[in-house]
N, C-alpha and C positions, 0 to 999 in steps of 0.2 A: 312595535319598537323601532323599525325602520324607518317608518314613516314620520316618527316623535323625531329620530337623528337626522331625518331629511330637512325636516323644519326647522331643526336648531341653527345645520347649518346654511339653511336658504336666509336668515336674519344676518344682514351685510353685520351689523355692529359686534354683534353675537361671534361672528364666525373671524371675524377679525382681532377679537379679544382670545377668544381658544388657540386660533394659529400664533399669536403673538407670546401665549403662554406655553408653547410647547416647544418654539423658540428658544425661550429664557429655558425652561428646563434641557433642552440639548446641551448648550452653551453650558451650564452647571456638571455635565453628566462627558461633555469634550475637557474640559477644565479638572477633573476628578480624576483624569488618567494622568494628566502631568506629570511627571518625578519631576526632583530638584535636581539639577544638574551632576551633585556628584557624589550623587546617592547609590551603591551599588545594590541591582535589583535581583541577584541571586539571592545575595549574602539579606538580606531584607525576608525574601522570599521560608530561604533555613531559616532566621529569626521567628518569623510571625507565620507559620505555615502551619497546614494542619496538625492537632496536635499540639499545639502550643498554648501553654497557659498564657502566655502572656498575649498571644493574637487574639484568644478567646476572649480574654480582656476586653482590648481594643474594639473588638467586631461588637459588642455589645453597648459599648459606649457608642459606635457608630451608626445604632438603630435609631437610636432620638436625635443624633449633630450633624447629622448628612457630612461625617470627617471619614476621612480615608490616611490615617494616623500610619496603619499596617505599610502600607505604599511611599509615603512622606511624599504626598503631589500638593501641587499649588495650592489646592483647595483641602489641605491635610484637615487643618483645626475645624473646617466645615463651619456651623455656625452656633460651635457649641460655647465660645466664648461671648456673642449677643445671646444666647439664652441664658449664660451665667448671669448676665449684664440683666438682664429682665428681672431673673427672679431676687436678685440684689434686691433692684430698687422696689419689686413688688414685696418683699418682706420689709423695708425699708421704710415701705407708706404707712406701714400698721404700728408703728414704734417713733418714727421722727415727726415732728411736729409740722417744722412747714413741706416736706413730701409730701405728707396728708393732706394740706390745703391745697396743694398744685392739685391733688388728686381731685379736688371735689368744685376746681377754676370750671371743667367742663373739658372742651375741644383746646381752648388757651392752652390749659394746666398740661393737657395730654399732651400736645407738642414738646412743651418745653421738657416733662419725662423724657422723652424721646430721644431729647437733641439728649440732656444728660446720658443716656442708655450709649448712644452710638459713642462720645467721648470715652465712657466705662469698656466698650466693645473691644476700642482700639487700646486700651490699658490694658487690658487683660491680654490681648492677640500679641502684643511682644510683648511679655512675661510669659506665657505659655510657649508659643514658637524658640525662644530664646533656650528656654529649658530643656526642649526636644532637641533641638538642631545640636544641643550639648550631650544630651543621650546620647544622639546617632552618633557623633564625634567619638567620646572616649569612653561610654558607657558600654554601645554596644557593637563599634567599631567595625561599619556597614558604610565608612566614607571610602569613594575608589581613591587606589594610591596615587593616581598623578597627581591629585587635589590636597595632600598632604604634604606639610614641609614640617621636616625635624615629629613628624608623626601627629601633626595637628593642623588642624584647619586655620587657614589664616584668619583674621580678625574681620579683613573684605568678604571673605566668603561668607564667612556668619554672619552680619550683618546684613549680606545680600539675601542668604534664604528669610531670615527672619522678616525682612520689611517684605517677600515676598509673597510667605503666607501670610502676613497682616494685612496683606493686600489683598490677597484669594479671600479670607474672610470678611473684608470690606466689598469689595465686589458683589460676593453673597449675597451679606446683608445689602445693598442697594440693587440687587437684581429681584430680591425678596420686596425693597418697596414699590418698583417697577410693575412686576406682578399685582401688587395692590392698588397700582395706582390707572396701568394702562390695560392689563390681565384680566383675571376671571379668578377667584378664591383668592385664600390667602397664603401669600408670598411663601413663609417661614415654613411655614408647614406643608407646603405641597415640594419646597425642596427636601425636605428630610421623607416623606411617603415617595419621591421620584426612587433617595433612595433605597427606600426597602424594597419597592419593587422591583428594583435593578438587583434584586438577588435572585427572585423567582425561577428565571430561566437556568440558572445555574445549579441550584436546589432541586428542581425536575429533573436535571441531565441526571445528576447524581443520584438520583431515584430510579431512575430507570434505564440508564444504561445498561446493567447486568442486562434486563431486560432485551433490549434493542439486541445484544449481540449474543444470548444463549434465546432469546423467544422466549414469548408465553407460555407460562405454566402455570397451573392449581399447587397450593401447597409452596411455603417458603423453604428453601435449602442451601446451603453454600453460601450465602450475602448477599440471594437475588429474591424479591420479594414476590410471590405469586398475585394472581389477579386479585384473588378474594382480600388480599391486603390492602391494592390499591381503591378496590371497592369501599371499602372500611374508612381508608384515609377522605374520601370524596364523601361518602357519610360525614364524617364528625367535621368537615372542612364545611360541607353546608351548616351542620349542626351549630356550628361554636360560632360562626361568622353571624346566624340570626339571632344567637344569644346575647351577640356583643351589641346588634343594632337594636332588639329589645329596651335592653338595659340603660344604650348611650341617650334612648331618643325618650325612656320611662320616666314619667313626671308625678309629684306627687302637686293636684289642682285644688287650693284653697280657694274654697271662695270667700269672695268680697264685694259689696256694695257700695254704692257713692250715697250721699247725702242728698238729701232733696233739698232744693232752694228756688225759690220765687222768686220772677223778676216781671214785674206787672202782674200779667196778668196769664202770664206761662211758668209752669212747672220743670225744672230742670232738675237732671240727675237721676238717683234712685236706680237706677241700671244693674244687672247682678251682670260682674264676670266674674274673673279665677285669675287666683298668683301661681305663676307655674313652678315650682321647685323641681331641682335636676335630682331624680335617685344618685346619677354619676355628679355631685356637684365635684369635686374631684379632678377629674378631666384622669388623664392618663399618669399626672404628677406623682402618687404616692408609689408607681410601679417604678419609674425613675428613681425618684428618691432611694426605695427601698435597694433595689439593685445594685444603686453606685454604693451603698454604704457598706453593702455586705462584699463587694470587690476588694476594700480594704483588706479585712481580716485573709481573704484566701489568696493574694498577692503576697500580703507581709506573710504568713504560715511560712507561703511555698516555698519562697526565698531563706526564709531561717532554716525548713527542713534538711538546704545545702550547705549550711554551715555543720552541722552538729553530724556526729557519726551514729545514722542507722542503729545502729548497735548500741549506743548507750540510750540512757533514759531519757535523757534529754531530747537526743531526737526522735526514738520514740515518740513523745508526745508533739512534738512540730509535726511529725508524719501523719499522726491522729489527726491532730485539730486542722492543717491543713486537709485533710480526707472530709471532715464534717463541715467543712466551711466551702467544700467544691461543690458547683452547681449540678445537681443532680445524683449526688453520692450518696443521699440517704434521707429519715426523717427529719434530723435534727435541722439540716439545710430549709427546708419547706417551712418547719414551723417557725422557723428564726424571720421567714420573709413572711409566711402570712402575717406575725405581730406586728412587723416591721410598718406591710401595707394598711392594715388597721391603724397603729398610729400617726402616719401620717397621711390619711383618707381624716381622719378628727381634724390632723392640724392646718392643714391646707384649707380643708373647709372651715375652718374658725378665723383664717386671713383673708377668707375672698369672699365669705359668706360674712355680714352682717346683720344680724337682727336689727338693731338699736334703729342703726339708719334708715331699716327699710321700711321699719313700723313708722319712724319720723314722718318718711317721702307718704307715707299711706296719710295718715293723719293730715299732711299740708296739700295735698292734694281732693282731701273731703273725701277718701275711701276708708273703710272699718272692715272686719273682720265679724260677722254676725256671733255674736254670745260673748266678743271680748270687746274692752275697752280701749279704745286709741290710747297707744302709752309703753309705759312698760309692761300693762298685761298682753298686749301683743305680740312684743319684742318676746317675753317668756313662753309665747304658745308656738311662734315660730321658731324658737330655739328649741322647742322642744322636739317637735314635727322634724328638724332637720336633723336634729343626734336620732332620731330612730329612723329615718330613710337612709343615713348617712351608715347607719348601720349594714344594711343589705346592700347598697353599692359598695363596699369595703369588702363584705363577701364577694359579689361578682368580679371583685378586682382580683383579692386573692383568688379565685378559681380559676378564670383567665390565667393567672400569671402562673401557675402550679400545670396547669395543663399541658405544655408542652414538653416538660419534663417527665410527666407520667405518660404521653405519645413513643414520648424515644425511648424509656423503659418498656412498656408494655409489647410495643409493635416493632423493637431493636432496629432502628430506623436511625439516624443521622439527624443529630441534635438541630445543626443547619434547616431540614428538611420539617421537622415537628418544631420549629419557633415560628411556622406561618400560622397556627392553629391555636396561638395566644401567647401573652405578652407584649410588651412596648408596641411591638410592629406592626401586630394587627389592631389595636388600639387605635394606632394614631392613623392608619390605612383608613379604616372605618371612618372612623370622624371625620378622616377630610374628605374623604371621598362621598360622604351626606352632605358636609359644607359647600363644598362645589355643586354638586347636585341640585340644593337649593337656591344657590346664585342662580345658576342656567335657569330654574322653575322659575324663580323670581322675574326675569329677563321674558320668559313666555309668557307667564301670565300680563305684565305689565305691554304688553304688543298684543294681546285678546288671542293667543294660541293655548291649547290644552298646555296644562305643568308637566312636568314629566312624571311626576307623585301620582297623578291621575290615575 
């Protein structure tokens, strides 16, 4: 393994793309501490601090946008409004006419996507900034007082934070094509995995500090976890993390043949390979999806629960339904998200997954499907193949995502601490962390050094 890392970095190109990328990542991670000037960072702190429904919010949304919302810094919005902006226009190509056609220009079409994506980025970044920096103002009233006249923010200063995080998220995104362009992986995604791992060391302290200052002991007591716990937790942290690379990297291989054809007096074609189908075709989206939808109903609950009096019926039941709507409070929470990620593990895959065209591309390319007919009985066998793999990646999604919730029940551990062991974070850790993996491989083999896969 040494000797694999010695050689990565003895490749002058190689070694100057990593140092450049960990660069850009600093730079994103100097940038995330920022606060806005007159933002007070106590009153912030009581706001979003442990224990708070509403930071719990935040920090979750924070998993997939590399946003630091909780803190209000330059780079608050992260780069959750260009992912808005993405799956716009990627729902967008499956319903509008000419999107579709840019989609299928090739490299052209993609660009011009693009350039629309980055305009949509910066629409959304002041409409969202705009709306926060009016929270902080007079919703949750965390602006320091010399920055207030007659109890309100001047119009210069709101204007000033807002084009400032429209800026932090512009910077992002162009630090994110940089990465793709001069780097090593991809841009988007290796700043939002920067961030999840920038929680790690903070998650450990809180694990085991009790530790560090009463010592080692067998047997959990008092809030301080014994060995035989943290033995368990390194178990199922191997366990779950080869489950998830199982599953991201498990293909279901159709095979297919080319056509044989004559040209003189040589024989072309004929060749068997294989269509590789993702069990996860999916990606990490339906955990997304499912998550923010269900944040809705236990934000709105919690909020109503403060209006109505305990005591009567009414609140009664806000009290309830906010209690069954909070992450980890009981069954009804789990089965509302496993349905959740079932259906849209279906819908996701029914917009990024086509049959139709890809039976087409097989047929104009002189490839078949041995016992089906180039056509629609193709398109029907591969639709069919994809609703039942599509079936068991929906499962492994849901189990993933249920998992760290039954960690912090079972082992009375810190929800912080059991969300490394599945959900969103490890998800998208995983993935990127294979995707760059196979950049670097790709870079050795193509220089005649062993892959790293080897």
């Amino acid at each position: 393994m040494w000797e694999k890392t010695r050689v990565v970095f003895a490749i002058p190109e190689l070694r100057q793309k990593i140092l450049l990328t960990l660069l850009f990542l600093a730079i994103y991670r100097i940038g995330w501490q920022i606060m806005l000037p007159f933002v007070d960072t106590a009153k912030m702190t009581g706001l979003f601090g442990e224990g708070s429904a509403l930071g719990d919010v935040l920090t979750r949304v924070a998993t997939f946008s590399a946003s630091n919302l909780t803190q209000a810094t330059i780079f608050g919005l992260g780069i959750m409004p260009y992912i808005s902006a993405s799956i716009i226009f990627q729902l967008l190509g499956t319903v509008w006419e000419p999107l579709e056609r840019l989609q299928k220009e090739g490299e052209s079409g993609r660009k011009k996507i693009n350039e629309y994506t980055r305009y949509a980025t910066v629409g959304i970044c002041l409409i969202q900034s705009w709306f926060w920096v009016s929270l902080l103002e007079s919703g949750w009233n965390v602006v320091r007082e010399e920055f207030l006249v007659n109890g309100h923010l001047t119009i210069w200063w709101k204007l000033t934070a807002v084009l400032t995080m429209t800026a932090g998220t512009t910077f992002l995104m162009w630090l994110g094509e940089q990465i793709d362009e001069y780097g090593i992986g991809n841009g988007i995604s290796l700043l939002i995995m920067a961030g999840i791992l920038a929680d790690m060391p903070s998650a450990g302290l809180q694990l085991l500090s009790p530790m560090l200052e009463n010592g080692f002991e067998l047997g959990s007591s008092g809030g301080q976890f014994g060995v035989e716990t943290l033995l368990v937790l390194a178990a199922l942290f191997v366990a779950v993390v080869a489950g998830v690379v199982f599953i991201t990297q498990g293909q279901r291989r159709i095979p297919t043949q080319s056509a044989k054809h004559v040209r003189g007096r040589r024989v072309y074609g004929g060749s068997r390979q294989y269509l590789p189908l993702r069990v996860n075709q999916a990606g990490v989206m339906p955990i997304i999806f499912a998550s923010s939808l269900l944040l809705f109903p236990s934000v709105g609950f919690g909020y109503a629960a403060r209006w109505f009096d305990p005591n009567t019926a009414m609140g009664h039941a806000m009290e309830t339904l906010n209690h069954v709507f909070s992450r980890g409070e009981g069954f009804t929470y789990n089965i509302l998200y496993i349905g959740l990620i079932y259906f849209f593990c279906y819908f996701w895959t029914a917009i990024t997954f086509n049959p139709k065209d890809m039976a087409d591309n097989l047929k104009n390319y002189g490839t078949f499907i041995p016992g089906y007919r180039p056509g629609k009985r193709t398109a029907d066998y591969l639709e069919k193949v994809m609703v039942r793999i599509t079936y068991v990646g929906a499962g492994f999604l849901a189990l993933v995502a249920v998992i760290p919730t039954v960690i912090a029940a079972w082992l009375e551990i810190p929800y912080s601490v059991a969300s490394f062991y599945g959900g969103t974070g490890l998800l998208i850790a995983v993935s990127v962390a294979f995707d760059l993996v196979q950049k670097i491989d790709s870079h050795l083999v193509m220089r005649n050094y062993k892959g790293l896969l080897e």
